[in-house]
Structure formats: C-alpha cells, structure tokens
C-alpha positions in Angstrom: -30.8 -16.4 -41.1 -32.1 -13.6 -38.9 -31.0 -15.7 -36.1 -27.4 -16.0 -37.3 -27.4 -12.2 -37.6 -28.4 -11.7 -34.3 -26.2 -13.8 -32.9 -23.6 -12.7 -34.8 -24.2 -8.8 -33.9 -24.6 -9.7 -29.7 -21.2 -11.6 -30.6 -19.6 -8.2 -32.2 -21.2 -6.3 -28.7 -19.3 -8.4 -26.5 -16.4 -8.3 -28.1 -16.2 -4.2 -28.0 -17.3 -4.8 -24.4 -15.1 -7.1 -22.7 -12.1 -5.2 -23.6 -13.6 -2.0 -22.4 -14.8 -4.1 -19.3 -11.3 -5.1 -18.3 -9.8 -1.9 -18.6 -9.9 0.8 -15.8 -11.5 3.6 -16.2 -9.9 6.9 -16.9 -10.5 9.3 -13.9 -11.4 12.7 -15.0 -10.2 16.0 -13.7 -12.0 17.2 -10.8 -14.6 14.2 -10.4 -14.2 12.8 -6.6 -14.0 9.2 -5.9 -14.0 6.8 -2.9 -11.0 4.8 -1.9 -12.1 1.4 -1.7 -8.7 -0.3 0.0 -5.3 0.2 0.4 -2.8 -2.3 -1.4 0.9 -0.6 0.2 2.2 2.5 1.2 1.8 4.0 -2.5 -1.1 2.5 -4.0 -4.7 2.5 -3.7 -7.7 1.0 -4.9 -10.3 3.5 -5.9 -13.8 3.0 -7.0 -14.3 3.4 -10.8 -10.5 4.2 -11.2 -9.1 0.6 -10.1 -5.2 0.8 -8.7 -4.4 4.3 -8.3 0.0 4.7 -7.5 0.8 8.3 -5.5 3.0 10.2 -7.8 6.4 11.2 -7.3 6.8 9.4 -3.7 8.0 5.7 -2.9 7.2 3.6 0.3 9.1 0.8 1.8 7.9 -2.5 0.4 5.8 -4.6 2.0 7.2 -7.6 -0.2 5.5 -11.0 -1.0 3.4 -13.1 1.6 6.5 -14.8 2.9 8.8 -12.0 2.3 10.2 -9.4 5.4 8.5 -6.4 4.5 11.1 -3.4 4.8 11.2 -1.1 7.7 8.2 1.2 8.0 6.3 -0.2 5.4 3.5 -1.3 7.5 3.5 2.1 8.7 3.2 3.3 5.5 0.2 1.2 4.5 -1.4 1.6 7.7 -1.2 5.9 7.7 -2.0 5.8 3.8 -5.3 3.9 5.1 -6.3 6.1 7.8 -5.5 9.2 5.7 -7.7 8.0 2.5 -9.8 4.6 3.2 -13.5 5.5 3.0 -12.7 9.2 2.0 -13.5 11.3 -1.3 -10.5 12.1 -3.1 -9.5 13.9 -5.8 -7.1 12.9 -8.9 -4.5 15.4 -10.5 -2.5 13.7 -13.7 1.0 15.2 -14.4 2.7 13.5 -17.0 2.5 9.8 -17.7 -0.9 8.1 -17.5 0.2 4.4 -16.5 3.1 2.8 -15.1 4.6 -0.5 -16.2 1.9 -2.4 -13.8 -1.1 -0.5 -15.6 -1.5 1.7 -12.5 -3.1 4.8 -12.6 -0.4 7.7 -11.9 -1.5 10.6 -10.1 -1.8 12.8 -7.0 -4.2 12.2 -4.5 -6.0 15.0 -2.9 -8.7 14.5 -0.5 -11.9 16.3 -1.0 -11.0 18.8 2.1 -7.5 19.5 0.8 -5.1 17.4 2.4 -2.4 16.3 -0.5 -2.1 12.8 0.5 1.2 12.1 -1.6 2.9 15.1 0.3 1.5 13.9 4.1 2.9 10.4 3.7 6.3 12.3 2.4 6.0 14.5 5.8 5.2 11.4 8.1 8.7 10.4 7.3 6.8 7.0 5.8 8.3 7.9 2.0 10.8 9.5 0.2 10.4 11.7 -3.0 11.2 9.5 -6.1 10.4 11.1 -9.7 12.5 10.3 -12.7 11.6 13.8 -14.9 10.2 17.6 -13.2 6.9 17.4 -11.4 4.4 20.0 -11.2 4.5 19.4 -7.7 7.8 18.4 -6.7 8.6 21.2 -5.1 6.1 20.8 -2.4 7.1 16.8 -2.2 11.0 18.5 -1.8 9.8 20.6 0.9 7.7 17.7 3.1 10.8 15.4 2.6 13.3 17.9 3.8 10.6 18.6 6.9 11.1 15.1 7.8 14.7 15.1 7.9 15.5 17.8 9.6 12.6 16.4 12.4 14.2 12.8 11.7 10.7 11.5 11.4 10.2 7.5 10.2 12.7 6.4 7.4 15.1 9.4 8.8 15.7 8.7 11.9 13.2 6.6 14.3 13.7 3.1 15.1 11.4 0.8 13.0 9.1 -0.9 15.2 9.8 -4.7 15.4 6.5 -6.8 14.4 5.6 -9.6 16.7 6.4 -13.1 16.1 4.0 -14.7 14.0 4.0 -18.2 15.2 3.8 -19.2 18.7 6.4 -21.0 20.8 4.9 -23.9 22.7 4.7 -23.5 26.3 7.0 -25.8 28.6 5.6 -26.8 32.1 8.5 -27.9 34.8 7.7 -29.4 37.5 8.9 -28.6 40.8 9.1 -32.4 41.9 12.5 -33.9 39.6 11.5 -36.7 37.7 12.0 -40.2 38.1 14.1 -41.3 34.9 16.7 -43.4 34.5 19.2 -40.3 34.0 18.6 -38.9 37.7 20.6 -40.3 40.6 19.2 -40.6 44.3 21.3 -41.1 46.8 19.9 -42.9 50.0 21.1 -42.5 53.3 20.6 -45.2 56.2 
C-alpha cells in the first residue's frame, strides 16, 4: 500500500513537471542572459529563455532547406550573430508575451547598450514591422529612415549572389582531335 502511494505521488510530480519542463521560461526584467545561437535575422536562441523574436522589426526570410532564401537574409542572420552570439543581453517586454510560434517577444539589448532590434533596422538588413504603437517605435522609425536615406541593404545595395552549391564537373580537351568515327582525315599522296 505505501508503495502504491509513493508511486502514485512521484507520478503526480512528474506530471506538474514535464509541463513546466517543456515550457520556456519567462525572462524577467533586467536579468542578463547569453545568446546561445542565431535561428534568422529576427530570432534568437537564448539560454533559459529558449527562442527569443526581435520586436517590431522583420528580416528577409531565409526559407526552408531547399527554398531561395530572400535577398539579404543571410546578411541578416550573419550581422544578428556577430552583434549578439556569445554576448549578455538584456530583455525589454512591450506588449504581447508570445507570438503564434510560442516565441518570446521582446527587445534585445546588449549588456553595453547597443539596442540590437534598432542596429539590424540601421544596417539596412530589416524593416520596421509592428501591428499596434511600440514603446520604442519611434527609435526603430528613425534607424529605418537612416537606412533609406543612406540606401543601406534592403534599400538600395545590390544583394550579394551566393555561390553555387553544387559543383560542375570539370571537362578536359585534348589538344590532339580524336580518332572517332565522326572525324574525317583527309590524306594527301
């Protein structure tokens, strides 16, 4: 009988656990965390967050493993990287915890000030996309507007054409002419 119980109440533990397990965490005001990876140009994996998606910005897609990504989105990814991966950063909520993929909404602030959301916006590498008033859209206005009138990335330079990824087999021609039954040879006495 005590075994039952006991079994029964590590049963009712993992139950309240798993659940809790599976969800991210809820990052709290002014706590710094690391930025474990980079997933595009607007989202981020953060250590004890999970998936973390820049507020009020949009970069160009990267699309599916087999899919064209859109111009500049490898940019994007790749300055989003070198501005956060490996770096303390800060989380500011403003409005809606979650989007529709379970992402955590926020701006991302490094621990020495730099507004991530707004760089990326100024790099010309995304554009400002909010649906309802910001806290800080007018800053994300202003960094979008400095990279049009400089016609940075997305407004203005050429996107840079990725290389092929397969390789075109290598043809070697002789400089003797073959032999076949195609070529003619004409003999003179």
């Amino acid at each position: 009988m005590a075994i039952h119980r006991f079994g029964a109440a590590i049963a009712a533990l993992l139950a309240l656990a798993l659940p809790a397990a599976r969800q991210p965490a809820t990052a709290r005001p002014g706590d710094a965390y690391a930025v474990r990876y980079v997933l595009d140009g607007d989202t981020l994996e953060i250590g004890g967050v999970g998936r973390v998606r820049l507020l009020g910005v949009d970069a160009p897609e990267l699309g599916s493993a087999l899919a064209t990504p859109a111009p500049f989105a490898r940019e994007a990814r790749d300055r989003l990287a070198a501005l956060a991966v490996g770096r303390w950063v800060r989380l500011e909520r403003d409005g809606d915890e979650r989007d529709a993929y379970r992402r955590t909404l926020a701006y991302v602030v490094r621990t020495d000030g730099l507004f991530i959301n707004a760089e990326l916006v100024r790099a010309g590498l995304a554009r400002v996309n909010t649906r309802r008033a910001l806290r800080r859209l007018g800053e994300l206005r202003r960094a979008e507007e400095y990279a049009q009138q400089a016609r940075r990335g997305i407004w203005g330079e050429r996107p840079s054409i990725p290389g092929r990824t397969y390789r075109v087999p290598r043809v070697s021609y002789s400089t003797r002419p073959s032999r076949s039954a195609s070529t003619l040879m004409i003999f003179s006495p």
